[in-house]
C-alpha positions as CSV (number, residue, x, y, z in Angstrom):
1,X,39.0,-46.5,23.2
2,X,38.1,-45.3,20.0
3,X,35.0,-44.3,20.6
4,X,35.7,-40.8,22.1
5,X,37.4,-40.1,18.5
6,X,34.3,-41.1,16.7
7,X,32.2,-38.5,18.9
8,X,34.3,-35.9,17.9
9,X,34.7,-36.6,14.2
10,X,31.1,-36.9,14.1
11,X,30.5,-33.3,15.9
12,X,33.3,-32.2,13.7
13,X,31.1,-32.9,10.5
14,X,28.0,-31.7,11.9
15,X,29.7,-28.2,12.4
16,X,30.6,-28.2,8.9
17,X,27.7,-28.7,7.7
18,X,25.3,-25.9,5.8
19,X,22.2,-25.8,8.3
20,X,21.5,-21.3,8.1
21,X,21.8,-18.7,5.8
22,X,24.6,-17.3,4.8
23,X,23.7,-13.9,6.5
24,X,26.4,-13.8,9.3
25,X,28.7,-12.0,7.6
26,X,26.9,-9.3,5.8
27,X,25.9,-5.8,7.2
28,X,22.4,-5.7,9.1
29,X,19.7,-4.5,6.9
30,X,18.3,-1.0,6.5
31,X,16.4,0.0,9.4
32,X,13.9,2.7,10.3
33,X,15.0,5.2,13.1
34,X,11.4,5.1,14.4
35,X,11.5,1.9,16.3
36,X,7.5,1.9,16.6
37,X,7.6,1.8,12.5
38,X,10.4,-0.4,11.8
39,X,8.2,-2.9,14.5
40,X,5.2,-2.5,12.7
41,X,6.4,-3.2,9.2
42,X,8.5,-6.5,10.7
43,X,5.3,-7.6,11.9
44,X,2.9,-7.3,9.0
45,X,5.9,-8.8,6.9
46,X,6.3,-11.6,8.7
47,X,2.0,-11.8,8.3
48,X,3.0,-12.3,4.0
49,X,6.0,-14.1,4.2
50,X,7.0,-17.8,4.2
51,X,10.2,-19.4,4.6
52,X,11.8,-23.0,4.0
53,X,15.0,-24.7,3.6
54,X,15.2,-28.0,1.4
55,X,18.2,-30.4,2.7
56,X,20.3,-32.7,1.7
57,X,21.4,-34.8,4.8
58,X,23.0,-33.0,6.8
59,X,23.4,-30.1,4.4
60,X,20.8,-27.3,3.2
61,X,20.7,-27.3,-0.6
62,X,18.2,-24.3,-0.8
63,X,17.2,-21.3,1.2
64,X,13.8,-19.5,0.2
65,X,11.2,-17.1,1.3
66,X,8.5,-15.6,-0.2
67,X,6.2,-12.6,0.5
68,X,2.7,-12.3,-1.0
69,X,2.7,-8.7,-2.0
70,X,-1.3,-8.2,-0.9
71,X,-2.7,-5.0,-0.9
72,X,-1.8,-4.6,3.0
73,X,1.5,-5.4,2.9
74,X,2.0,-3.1,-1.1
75,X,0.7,-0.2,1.1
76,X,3.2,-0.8,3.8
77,X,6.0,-1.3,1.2
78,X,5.2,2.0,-0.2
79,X,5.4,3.6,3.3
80,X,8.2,2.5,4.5
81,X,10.1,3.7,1.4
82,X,8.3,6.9,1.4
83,X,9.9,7.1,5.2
84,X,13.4,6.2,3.7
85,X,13.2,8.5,0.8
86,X,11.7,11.1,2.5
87,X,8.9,11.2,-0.4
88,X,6.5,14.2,-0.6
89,X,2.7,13.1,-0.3
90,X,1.9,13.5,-3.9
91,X,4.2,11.2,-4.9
92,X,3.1,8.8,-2.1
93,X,-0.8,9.1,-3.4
94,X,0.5,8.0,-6.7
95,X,2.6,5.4,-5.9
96,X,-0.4,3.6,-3.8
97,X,-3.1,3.9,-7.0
98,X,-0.3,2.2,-8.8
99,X,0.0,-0.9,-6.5
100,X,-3.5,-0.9,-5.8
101,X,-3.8,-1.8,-10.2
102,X,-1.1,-4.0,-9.5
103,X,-2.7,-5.7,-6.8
104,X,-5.9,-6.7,-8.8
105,X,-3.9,-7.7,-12.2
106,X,-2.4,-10.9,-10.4
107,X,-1.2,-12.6,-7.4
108,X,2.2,-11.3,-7.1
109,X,5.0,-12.8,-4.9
110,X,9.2,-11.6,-4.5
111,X,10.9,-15.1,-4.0
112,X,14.3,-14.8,-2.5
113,X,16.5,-18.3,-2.9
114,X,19.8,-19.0,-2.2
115,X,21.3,-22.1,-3.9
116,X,24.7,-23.3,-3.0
117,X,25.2,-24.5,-6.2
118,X,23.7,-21.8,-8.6
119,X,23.2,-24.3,-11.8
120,X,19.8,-24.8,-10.2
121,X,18.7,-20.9,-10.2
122,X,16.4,-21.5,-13.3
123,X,13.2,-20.9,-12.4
124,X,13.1,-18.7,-15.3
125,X,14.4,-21.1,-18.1
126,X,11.9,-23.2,-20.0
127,X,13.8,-26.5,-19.2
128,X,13.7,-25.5,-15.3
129,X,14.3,-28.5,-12.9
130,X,11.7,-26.6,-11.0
131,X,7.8,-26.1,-10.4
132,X,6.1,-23.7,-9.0
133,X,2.8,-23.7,-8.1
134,X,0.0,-21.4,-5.7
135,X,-2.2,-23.5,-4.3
136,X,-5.1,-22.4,-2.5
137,X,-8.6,-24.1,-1.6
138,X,-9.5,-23.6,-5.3
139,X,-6.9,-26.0,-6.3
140,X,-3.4,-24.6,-8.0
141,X,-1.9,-22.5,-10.6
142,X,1.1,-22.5,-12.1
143,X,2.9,-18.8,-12.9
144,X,1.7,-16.3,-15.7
145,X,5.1,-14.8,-15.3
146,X,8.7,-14.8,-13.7
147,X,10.6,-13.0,-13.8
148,X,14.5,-12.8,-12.2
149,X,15.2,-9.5,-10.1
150,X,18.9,-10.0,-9.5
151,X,21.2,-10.5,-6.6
152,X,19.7,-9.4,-3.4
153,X,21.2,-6.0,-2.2
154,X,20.9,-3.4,0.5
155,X,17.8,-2.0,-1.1
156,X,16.2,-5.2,-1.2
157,X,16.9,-5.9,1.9
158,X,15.2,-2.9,3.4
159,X,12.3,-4.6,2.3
160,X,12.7,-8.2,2.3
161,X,15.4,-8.4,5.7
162,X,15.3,-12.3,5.8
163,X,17.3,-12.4,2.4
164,X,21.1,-11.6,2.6
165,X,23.6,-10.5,-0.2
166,X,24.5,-14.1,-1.3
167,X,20.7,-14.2,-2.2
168,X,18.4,-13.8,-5.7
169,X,15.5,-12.2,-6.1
170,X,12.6,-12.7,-8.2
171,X,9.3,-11.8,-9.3
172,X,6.7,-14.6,-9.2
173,X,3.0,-13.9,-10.7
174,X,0.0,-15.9,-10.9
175,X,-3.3,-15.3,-12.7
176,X,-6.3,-14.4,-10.1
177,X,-8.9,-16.7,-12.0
178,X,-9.5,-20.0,-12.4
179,X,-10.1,-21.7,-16.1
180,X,-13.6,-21.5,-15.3
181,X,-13.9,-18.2,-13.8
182,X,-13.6,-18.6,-10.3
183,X,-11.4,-16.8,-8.0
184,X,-8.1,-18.3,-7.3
185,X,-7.8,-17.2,-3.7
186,X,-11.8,-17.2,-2.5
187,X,-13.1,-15.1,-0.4
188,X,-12.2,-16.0,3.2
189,X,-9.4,-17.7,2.3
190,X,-7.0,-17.9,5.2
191,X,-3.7,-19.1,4.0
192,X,-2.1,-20.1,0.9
193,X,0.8,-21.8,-0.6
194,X,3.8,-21.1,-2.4
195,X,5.1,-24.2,-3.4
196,X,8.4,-25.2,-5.3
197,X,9.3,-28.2,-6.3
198,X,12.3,-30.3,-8.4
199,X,14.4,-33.3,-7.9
200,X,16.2,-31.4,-5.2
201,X,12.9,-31.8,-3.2
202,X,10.0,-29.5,-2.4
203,X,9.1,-26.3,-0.2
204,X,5.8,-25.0,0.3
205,X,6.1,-22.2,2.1
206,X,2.5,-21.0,3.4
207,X,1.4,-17.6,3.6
208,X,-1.3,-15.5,5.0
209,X,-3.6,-14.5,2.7
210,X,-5.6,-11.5,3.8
């Protein structure tokens, strides 16, 4: 007889639980009216970008996604702005050299997290519960910066649409070379690896890398 009850207490819990983003109740991200564009930049985003969720039972602790800002995808970036801003072609010619420098100074990824408890956004503090790490075929590297972008908003969510407004974002770098010299991403590297990790537990999120 009590069995029924215990079905639906337990279906009760599991409906309470945390198992998505927080996304449904925010306003759809910016979108291009060209629908042939606004496919083609989903699709070379998705190409860069990585997502995981790090659980607790039953409950998600963490959220995250990471893009890889390549040279492919910075030159898509840069389009799709210049097609929101309505940018004149100078200005687009000079916004490309500059990610192109930026492109070979490091490996450069946005992160977007969201934690529902916030005492564990510290990837920027020195006493961080967290790692973070690229590994690639060469072995790993840890970050030459980071740097915390703010919450997510409308703007960053023209670019980044998998993040939501209950989101963070930040900037994550890593050096290019080895200690010896050698390339961190060789060439013909397929995929990489953004990897966090804490007492919370770990998400490596993998990435294409050309």
């Amino acid at each position: 007889m009590r069995r029924p009850f215990i079905t639906a207490a337990l279906l009760g819990l599991l409906a309470g639980c945390v198992t998505t983003p927080p996304t449904a109740i925010s306003d759809p991200p910016p979108s291009l009216p060209d629908e042939h564009a606004e496919h083609s930049y989903r699709k070379i985003l998705a190409r860069y970008t990585g997502q995981k969720e790090i659980y607790d039972g039953f409950d998600t602790r963490v959220f995250a996604g990471v893009t890889l800002q390549t040279l492919s995808f910075r030159e898509a970036r840069v389009h799709r702005q210049a097609a929101f801003q309505q940018l004149p072609t100078v200005k687009v010619e000079q916004m490309l050299a500059d990610e192109q420098a930026k492109a070979a100074q490091a490996h450069e990824f946005f992160l977007g997290v969201h934690f529902n408890d916030f005492v564990y956004a510290d990837f920027d503090s020195k006493h961080s519960i967290w790692r973070l790490a690229l590994v690639t075929p060469a072995g790993e590297v840890t970050p030459s910066r980071i740097r915390r972008l703010g919450r997510v908003n409308m703007q960053t969510r023209a670019y980044y649409p998998y993040t939501s407004i209950f989101w963070v974002g930040w900037e994550i770098q890593f050096p290019t070379q080895m200690s010896d010299g050698s390339p961190v991403i060789p060439p013909g590297t397929e995929t990489v690896t953004f990897r966090m990790a804490s007492s919370l537990g770990k998400a490596d999120m993998q990435v294409r890398a050309q």
